[in-house]
N, C-alpha and C positions, 0 to 999 in steps of 0.2 A: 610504566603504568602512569595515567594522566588522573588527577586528581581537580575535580572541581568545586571548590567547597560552595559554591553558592547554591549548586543544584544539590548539595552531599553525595554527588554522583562518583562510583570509580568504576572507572573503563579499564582492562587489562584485555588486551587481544578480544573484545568486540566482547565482553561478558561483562554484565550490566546488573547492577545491586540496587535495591529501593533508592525511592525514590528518582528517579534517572527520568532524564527531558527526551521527548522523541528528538526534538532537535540535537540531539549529538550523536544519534547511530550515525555510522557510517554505510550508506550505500549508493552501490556504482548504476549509472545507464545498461541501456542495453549496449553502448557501443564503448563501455567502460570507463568512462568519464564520470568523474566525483558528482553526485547529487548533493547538496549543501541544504539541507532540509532547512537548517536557522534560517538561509535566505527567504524561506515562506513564515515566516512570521507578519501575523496578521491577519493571514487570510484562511480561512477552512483547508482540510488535506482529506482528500476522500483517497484511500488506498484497496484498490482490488488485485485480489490473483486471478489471473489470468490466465487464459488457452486458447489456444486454436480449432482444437477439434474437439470442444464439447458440445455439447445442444445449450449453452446459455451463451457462445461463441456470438448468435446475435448481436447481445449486448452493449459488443464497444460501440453499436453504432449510437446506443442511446447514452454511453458513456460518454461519448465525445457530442454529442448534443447539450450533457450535465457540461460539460467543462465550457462549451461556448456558450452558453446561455448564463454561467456563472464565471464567468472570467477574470471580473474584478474580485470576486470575493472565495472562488476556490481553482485551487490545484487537485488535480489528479493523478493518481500514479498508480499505472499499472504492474503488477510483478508479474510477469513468464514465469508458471510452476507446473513441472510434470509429475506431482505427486497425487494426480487423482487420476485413476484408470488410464495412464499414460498421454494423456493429452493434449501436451508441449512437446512433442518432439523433436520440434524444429531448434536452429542453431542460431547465432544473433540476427545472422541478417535472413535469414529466413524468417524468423518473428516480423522483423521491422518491414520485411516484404509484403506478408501476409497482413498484415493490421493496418499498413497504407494504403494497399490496391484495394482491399475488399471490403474497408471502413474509413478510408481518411482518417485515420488515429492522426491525433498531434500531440494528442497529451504525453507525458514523460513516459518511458516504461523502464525498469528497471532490469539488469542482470537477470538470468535464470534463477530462480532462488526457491529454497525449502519454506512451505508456511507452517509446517507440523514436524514434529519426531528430533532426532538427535544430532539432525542438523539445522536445525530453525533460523532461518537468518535471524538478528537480532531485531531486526525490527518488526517482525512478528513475535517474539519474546514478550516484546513491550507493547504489541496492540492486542495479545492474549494472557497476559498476567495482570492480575490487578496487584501482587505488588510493587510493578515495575508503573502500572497507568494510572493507579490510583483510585481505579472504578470499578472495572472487573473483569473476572475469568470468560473465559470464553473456548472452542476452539473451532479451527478451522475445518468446515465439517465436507465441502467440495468448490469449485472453481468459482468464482467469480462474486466471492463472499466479500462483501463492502465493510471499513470501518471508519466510521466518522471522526473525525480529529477539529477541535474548535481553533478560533484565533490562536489562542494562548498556550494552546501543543497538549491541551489537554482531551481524553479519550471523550467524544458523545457517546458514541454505540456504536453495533454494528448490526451488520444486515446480512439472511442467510441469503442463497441465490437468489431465489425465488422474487427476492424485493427488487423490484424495478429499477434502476440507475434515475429515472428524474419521478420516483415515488415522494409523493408530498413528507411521506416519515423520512426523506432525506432533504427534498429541497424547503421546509417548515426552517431549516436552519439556518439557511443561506438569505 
């Protein structure tokens, strides 16, 4: 068990108690390599789920237009989730295939991961509890649900799909 008294934060196997800093979930890339969320300290974290085969699949292409037109001031990160009408089907490198050729993705994408139910990776824990973010409940309601993260790792809001990746209610922030 890792104990951080600055944050009052304890971690024990990825299960996270008030007050807890997004900067110290742990999560991996698609190609399984450690993402170091502290490393983006300072700048915005826009975090969507992700898919392949839904009708907002559009998307990444405006997604990845939000990250290069905001480059100094946001990170993005996509999560692969097949928890809505099976939508992700694909496996790592099929993902990372799929969102190169048919979007130039370059932004981060993250492991396959649950954004709802009783596997929730924990970093959806903490962008859907307010007493893990400090702001508020929410949940993930289908693919490509955006939530805004400020310099300071703290939660702005979120956005249901429908809101546009370079929607003035996201880029007002940047």
């Amino acid at each position: 068990m890792k104990t951080t008294s600055a944050a009052k934060t304890t971690f024990s196997k990825n299960v996270m108690t008030t007050n807890s800093s997004i900067y110290e979930i742990a999560l991996k890339s698609l190609d399984g390599s450690l993402i170091d969320l502290s490393s983006f300290k300072g700048k915005h974290l826009l975090f969507v789920n992700v898919a392949s085969e839904c009708g907002f699949t559009s998307q990444y292409k405006d997604i990845q237009k939000l990250s290069d037109t905001y480059t100094d001031e946001l990170v993005v990160i996509g999560s692969p989730c097949n928890q809505f009408g099976k939508q992700e089907p694909g496996n790592a490198s099929q993902i990372q295939s799929f969102c190169e050729r048919n979007f130039g993705v370059t932004f981060i994408l993250t492991e396959k991961i649950d954004v709802k139910g009783s596997k929730q990776h924990p970093l959806y824990k903490w962008l859907t509890s307010k007493d893990l973010n400090g702001r508020k409940n929410s949940s993930v309601r289908w693919n490509f649900q955006k939530y805004l993260v400020d310099k300071e790792g703290k939660l702005i809001d979120y956005y249901f799909s429908i809101t546009k990746p370079m929607s003035s209610k996201i880029t007002k922030y940047l």
